[in-house]
C-alpha positions as CSV (number, residue, x, y, z in Angstrom):
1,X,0.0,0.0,0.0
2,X,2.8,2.4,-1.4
3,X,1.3,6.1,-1.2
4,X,1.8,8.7,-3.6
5,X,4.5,11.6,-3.1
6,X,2.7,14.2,-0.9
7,X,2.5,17.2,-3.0
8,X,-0.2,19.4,-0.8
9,X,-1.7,18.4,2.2
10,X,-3.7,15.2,3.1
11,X,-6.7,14.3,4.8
12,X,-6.1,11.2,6.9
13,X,-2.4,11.8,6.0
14,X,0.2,10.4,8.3
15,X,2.3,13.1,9.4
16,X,6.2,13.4,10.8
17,X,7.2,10.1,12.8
18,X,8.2,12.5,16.0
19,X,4.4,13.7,16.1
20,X,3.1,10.2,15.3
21,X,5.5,9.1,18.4
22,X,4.2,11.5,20.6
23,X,0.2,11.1,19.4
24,X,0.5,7.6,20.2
25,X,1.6,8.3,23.5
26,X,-0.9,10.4,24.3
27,X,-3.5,8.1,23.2
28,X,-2.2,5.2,25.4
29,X,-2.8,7.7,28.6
30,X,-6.4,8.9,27.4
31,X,-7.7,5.3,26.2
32,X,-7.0,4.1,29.9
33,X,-8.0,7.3,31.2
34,X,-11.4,6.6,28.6
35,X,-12.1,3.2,30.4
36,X,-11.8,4.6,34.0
37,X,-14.2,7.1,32.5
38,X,-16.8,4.9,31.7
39,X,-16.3,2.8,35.0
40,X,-17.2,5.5,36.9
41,X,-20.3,6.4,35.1
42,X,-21.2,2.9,35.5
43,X,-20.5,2.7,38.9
44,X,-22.7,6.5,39.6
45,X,-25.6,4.9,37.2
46,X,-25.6,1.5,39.1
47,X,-24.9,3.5,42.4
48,X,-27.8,5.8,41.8
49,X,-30.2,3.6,40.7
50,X,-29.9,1.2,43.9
51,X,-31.4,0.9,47.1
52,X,-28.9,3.1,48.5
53,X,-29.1,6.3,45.6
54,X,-30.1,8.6,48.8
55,X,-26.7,8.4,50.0
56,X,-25.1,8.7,46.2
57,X,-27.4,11.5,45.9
58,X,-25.7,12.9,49.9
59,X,-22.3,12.7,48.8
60,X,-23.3,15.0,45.7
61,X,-24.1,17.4,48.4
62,X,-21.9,17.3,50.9
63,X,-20.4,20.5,51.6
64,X,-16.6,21.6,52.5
65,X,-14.2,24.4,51.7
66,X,-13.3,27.5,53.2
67,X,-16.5,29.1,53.7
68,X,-14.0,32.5,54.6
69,X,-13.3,32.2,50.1
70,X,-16.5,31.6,49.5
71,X,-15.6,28.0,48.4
72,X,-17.5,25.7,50.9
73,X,-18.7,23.9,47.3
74,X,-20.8,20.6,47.4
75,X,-18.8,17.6,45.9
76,X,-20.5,17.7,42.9
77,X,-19.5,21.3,42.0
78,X,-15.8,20.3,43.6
79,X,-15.7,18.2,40.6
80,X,-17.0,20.3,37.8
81,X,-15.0,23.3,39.2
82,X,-12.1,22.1,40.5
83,X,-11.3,18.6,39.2
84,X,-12.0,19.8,35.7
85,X,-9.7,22.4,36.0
86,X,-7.0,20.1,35.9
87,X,-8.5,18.5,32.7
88,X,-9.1,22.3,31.1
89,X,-5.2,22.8,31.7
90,X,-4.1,19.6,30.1
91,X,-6.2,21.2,27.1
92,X,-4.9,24.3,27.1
93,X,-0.8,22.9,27.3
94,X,-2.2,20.5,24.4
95,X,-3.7,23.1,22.4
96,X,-1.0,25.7,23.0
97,X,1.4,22.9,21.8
98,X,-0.4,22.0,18.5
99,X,-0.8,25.5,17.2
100,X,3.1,26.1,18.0
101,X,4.9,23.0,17.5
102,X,2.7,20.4,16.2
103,X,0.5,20.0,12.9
104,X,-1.9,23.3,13.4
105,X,1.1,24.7,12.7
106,X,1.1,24.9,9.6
107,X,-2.5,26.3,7.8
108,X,-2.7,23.9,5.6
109,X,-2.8,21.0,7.7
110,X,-5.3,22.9,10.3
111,X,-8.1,23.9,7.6
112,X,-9.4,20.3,7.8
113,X,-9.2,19.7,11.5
114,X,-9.8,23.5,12.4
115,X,-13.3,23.2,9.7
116,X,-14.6,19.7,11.2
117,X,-14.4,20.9,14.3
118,X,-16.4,23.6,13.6
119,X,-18.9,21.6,11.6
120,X,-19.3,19.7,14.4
121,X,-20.3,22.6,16.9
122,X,-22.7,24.5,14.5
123,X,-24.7,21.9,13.2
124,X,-25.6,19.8,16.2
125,X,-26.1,23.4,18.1
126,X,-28.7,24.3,14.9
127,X,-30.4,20.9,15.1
128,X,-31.0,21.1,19.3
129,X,-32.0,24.5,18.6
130,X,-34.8,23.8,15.8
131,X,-36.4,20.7,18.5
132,X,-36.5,23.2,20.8
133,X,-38.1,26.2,19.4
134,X,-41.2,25.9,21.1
135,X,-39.9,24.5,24.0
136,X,-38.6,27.5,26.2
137,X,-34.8,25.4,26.5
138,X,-32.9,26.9,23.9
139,X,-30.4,27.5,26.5
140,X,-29.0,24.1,26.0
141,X,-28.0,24.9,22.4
142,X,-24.2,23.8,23.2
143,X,-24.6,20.5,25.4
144,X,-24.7,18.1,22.1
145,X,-21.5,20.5,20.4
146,X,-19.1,18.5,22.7
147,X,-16.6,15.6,21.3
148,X,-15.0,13.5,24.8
149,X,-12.1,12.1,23.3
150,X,-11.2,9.8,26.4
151,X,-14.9,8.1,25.8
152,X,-14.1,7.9,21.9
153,X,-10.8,6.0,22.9
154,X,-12.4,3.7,25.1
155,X,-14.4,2.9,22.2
156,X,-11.6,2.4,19.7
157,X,-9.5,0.6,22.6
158,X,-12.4,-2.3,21.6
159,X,-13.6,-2.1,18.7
160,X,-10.5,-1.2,16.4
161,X,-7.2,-2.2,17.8
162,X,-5.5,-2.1,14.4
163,X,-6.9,1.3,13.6
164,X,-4.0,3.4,11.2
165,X,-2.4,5.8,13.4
166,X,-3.6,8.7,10.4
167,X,-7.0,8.3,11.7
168,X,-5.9,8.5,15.4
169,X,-4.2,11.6,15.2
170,X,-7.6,13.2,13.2
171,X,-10.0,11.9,16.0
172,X,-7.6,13.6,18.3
173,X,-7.0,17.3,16.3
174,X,-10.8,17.9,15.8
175,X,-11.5,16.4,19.8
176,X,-8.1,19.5,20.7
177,X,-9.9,21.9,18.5
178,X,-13.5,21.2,20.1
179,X,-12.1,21.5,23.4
180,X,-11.1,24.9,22.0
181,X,-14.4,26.1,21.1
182,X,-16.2,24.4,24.4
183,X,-13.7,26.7,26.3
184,X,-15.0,29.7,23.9
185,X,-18.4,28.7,24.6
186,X,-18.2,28.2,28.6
187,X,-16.6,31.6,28.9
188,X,-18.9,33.7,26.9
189,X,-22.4,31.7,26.6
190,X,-22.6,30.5,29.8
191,X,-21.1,33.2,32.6
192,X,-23.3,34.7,35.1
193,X,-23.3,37.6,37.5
194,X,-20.3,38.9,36.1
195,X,-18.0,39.8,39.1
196,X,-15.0,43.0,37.3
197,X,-13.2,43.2,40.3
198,X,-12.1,39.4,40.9
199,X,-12.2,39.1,37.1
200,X,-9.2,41.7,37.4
201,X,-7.6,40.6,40.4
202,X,-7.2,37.3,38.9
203,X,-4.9,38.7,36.0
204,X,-2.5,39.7,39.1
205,X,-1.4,36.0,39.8
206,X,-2.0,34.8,36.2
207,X,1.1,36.8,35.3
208,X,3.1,36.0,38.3
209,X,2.5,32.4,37.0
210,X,3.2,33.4,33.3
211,X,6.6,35.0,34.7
212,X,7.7,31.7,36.3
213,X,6.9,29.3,33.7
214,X,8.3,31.5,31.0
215,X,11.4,31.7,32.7
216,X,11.2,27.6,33.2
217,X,10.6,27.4,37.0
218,X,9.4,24.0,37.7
219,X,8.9,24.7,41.3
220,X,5.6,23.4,42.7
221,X,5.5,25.3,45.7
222,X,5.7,28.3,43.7
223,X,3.4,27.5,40.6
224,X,0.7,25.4,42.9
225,X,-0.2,28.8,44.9
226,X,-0.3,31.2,41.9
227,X,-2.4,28.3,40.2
228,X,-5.0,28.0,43.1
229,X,-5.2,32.0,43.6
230,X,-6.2,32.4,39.9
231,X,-8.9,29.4,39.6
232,X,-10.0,30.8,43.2
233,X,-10.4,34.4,41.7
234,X,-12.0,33.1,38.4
235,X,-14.6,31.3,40.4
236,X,-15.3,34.0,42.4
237,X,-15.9,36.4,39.2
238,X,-18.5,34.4,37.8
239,X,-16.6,32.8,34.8
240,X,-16.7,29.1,35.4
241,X,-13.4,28.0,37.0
242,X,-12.5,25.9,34.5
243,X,-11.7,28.5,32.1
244,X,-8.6,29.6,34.4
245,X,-7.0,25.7,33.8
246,X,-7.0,27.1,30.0
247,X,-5.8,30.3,30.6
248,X,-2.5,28.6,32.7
249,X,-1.9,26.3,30.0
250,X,-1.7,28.6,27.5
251,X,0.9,30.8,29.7
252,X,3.5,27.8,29.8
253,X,6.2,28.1,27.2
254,X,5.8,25.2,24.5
255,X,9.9,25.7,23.0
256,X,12.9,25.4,24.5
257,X,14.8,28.6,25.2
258,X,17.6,29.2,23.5
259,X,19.9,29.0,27.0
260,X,18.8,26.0,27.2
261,X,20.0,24.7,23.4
262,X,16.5,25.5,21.8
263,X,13.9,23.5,20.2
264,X,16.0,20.9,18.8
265,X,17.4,20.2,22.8
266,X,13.9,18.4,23.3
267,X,10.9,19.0,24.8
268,X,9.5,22.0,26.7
269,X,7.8,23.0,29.4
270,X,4.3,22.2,28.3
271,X,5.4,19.1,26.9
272,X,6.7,17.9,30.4
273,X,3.9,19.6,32.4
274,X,1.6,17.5,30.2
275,X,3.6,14.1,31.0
276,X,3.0,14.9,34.6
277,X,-0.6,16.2,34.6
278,X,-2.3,14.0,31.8
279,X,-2.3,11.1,34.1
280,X,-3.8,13.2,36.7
281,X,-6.6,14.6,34.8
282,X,-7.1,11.0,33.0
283,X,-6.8,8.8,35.8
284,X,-8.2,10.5,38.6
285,X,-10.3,14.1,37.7
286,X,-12.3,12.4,34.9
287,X,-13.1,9.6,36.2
288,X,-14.0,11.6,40.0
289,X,-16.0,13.8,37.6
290,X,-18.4,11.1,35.8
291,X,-18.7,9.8,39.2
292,X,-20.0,12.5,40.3
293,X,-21.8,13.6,37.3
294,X,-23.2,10.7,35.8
295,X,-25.6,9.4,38.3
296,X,-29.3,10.1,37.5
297,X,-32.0,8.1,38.6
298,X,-33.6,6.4,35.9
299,X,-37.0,5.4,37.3
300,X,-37.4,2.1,35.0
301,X,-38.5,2.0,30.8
302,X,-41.3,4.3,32.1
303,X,-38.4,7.2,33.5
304,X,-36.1,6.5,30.5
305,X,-39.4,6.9,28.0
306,X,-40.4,10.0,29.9
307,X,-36.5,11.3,30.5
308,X,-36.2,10.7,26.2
309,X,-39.4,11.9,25.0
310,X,-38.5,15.8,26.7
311,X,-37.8,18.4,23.6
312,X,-34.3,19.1,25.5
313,X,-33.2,15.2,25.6
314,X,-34.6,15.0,22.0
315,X,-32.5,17.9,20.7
316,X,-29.2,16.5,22.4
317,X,-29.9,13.0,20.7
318,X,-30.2,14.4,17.3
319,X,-27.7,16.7,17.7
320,X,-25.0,13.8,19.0
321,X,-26.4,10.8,16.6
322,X,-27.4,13.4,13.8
323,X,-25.7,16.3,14.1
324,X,-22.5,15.5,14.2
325,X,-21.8,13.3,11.9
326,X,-23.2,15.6,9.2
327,X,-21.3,18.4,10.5
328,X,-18.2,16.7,11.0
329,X,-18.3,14.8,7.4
330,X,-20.0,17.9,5.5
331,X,-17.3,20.5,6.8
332,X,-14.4,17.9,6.0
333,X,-16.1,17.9,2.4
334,X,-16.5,21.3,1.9
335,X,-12.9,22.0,2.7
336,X,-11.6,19.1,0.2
337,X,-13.9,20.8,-2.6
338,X,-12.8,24.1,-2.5
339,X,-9.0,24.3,-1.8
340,X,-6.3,21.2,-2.5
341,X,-6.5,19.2,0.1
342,X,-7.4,15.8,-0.5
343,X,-8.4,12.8,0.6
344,X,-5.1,10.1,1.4
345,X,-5.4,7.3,-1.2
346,X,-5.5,4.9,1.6
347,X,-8.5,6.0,2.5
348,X,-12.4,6.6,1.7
349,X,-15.0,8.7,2.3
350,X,-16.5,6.0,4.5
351,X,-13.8,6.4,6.8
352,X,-14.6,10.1,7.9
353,X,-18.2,9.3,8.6
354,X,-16.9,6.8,10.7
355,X,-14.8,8.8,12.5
356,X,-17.6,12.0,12.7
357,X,-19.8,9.6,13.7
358,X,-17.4,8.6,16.5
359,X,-17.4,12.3,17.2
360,X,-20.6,12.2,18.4
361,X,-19.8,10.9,21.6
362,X,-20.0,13.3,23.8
363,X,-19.6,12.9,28.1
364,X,-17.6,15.0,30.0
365,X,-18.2,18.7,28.3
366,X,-21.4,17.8,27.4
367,X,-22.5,17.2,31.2
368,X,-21.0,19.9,32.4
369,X,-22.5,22.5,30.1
370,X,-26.0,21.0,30.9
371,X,-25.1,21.4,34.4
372,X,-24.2,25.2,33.8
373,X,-27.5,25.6,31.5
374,X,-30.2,24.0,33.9
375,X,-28.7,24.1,37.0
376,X,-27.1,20.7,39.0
377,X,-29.6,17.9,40.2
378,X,-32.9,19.7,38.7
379,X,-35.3,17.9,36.6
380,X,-33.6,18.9,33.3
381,X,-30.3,17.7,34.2
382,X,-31.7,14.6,34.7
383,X,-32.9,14.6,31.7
384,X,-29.6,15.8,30.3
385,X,-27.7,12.9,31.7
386,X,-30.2,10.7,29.8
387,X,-29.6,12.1,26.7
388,X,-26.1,12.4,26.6
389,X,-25.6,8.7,27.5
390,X,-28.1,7.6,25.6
391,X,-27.0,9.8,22.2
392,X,-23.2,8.6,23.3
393,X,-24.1,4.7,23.4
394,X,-26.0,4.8,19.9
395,X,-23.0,6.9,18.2
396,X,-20.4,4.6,19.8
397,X,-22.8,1.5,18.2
398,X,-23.4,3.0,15.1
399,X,-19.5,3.7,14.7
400,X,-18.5,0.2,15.5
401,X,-20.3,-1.1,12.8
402,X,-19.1,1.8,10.6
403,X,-15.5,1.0,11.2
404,X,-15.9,-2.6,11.7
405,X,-17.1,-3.4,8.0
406,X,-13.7,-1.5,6.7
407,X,-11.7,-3.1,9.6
408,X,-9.4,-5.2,7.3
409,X,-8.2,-2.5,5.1
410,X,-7.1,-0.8,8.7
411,X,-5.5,-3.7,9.6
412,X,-3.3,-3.6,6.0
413,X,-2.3,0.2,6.7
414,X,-1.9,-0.5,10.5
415,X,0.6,-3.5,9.8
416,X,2.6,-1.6,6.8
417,X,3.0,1.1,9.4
418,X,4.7,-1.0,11.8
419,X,7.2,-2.8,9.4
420,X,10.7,-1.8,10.5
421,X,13.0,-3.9,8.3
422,X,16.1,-2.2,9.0
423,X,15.7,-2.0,12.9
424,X,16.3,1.9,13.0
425,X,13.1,2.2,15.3
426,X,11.1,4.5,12.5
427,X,8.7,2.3,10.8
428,X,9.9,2.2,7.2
429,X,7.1,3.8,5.8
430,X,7.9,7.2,7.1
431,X,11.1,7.3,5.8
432,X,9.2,6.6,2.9
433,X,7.2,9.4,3.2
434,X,9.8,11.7,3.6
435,X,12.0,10.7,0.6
436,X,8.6,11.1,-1.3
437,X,8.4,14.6,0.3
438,X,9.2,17.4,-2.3
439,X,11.9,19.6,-0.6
């Protein structure tokens, strides 16, 4: 399965071997984050749905925190506030990274990504938004925009183990570029009681934390504080908390300096903040989080029918199992029409849809924005919850079949790009690639 020289940019194409390295690596971390994911949704379904749901339901509230800060928070909010923080910084040190080092880079390569992503906000936002019209719930509009790339992982992690790495790295850029625009969304769409004076006082140890990092201070008893002070202040301005996590991620350098020998030395800051906290926010505040989150008592077939048939729960559905993929595959085509990207000859259109179909899983974001637009524990998040697991299970169903029926063409790529004949450690067919490359 020889590929043609690489003349202008690919969609599904491979990449560098360096970036392929380092995808794969953080793919390993999120698939096992991705199955404590869904074991602790499990767990808060099965948990909340037993005889003893009034105590899963008194841990959600428990209260503690400083009251003297204003943060005596139940659990529940501990771990859409807090916890997620830690997940939102990951994000922004990943994002940061991709736009600066990695394949955003370079335009070309983040039209497709960049324009899927995109597609796949707008067009499940549109479809909620048309159920809903006469409803009263438009305020919703952004919970079935969200793609949880640890929950997609999980998925692959079953369902295709031989899946090319090109396809990996896509599911990946458009999930880093949807985090981006959830971030977007959070911060302007969904910030209330608008607090200027904390809002500004948080800028104060924002910068003392940009100073350090920029001049590649490692120390935690230095960063930790600074960190803490600015979610604190965020929280208390009314922005949800989780938007500070972005904000110091994007602060941490992504390059080497040049003292310390420069971008060819190896890895930066964010890269090795990332190796530290990805675990963290994958193996533990994740996991805590759909714990927390997930739990909604179902009330039997007559619940789920009643949960499902709600306007809101309808509108997230389509816009997960509907929307999604069509946004996903219809941006991805409109991109390949009208400039010269194109399509990898080892692949097909049926691939994509796979993959946006894949896309349509949506956990983590998705529940906390319906927590933010209806408030956590009432009626409508209940129904929320329903929805999202529901729309999630069918788009993870209807994408196993999807990639199933094209599973042993995968498995032909997936082999070829594991063939190292001359035992360099770089799979031959990226040397390949790069003698193929036009200089």
């Amino acid at each position: 399965m020889t590929q043609e020289p690489r003349r202008g940019p690919h969609l599904l194409g491979r990449g560098s071997w360096p970036e392929a390295r380092r995808i794969a690596d953080i793919l390993r971390k999120e698939t096992i984050g991705g199955m404590l994911l869904l074991a602790g949704a499990v767990a808060a379904l099965i948990w909340a749905n037993s005889p003893w749901g009034d105590s899963y339901e008194a841990l959600r509230a428990f209260t503690a925190g400083p009251e003297a800060l204003h943060l005596d928070l139940s659990m529940a909010t501990w771990a859409a506030d807090g916890l997620l923080a830690i997940f939102f910084f990951v994000a922004g040190l990943e994002l940061k990274r991709e736009f600066v080092a990695g394949d955003l880079r370079d335009p070309r390569r983040a039209a497709v990504p960049i324009a899927a992503a995109v597609g796949g906000v707008v067009v499940p936002a549109v479809i909620y938004a048309l159920v809903n019209l006469s409803s009263g719930q438009g305020k919703g509009w952004a919970i079935p925009t969200a793609t949880d790339i640890a929950f997609a992982l999980a998925v692959l992690a079953v369902i295709g183990r031989c899946l090319p790495q090109a396809m990996r790295t896509f599911l990946l850029t458009l999930a880093v570029v949807d985090d981006l625009l959830a971030i977007v969304i959070i911060a302007v769409f969904y910030t209330s009681d608008l607090s200027v004076l904390p809002l500004l006082a948080m800028l104060v140890p924002l910068a003392a934390f940009t100073v350090l990092v920029q001049r590649r201070v490692r120390s935690w008893w230095l960063l930790l504080p600074l960190a803490f002070a600015t979610w604190t202040l965020m929280h208390a301005s009314g922005v949800h908390a989780t938007v500070a996590g972005v904000l110091l991620g994007f602060a941490v350098p992504v390059l080497r300096s040049r003292k310390a020998g420069g971008p060819e030395a190896g890895p930066g800051l964010a890269e090795h903040f990332e190796h530290r906290f990805r675990p963290l926010s994958a193996g533990i505040a994740v996991p805590i989080f759909a714990l927390m989150s997930a739990g909604v008592a179902v009330g039997g077939l007559s619940g789920l029918g009643a949960a499902l048939s709600d306007p809101v729960a309808v509108g997230i559905v389509a816009g997960l199992v509907l929307g999604k993929p069509l946004g996903i595959t219809g941006a991805t085509w409109l991109v390949t029409r009208f400039t010269r990207a194109r399509l990898d000859a080892s692949f097909a259109w049926v691939d994509v849809v796979g993959l946006a179909v894949l896309g349509g899983i949506g956990f983590t974001v998705s529940l906390l924005i319906g927590e933010l637009a209806f408030g956590i524990g009432s009626d409508l998040d209940d129904h929320v919850k329903v929805a999202v697991l529901t729309g999630s299970l069918a788009a993870a169903l209807f994408a196993t079949v999807i990639l199933r029926i094209r599973n042993r063409t995968y498995r032909g790529i997936y082999d070829e790009e594991n063939v190292d004949a001359d035992r360099d450690d770089i799979p031959d067919v990226y040397q390949r690639d790069e003698d193929a490359t036009p200089a």
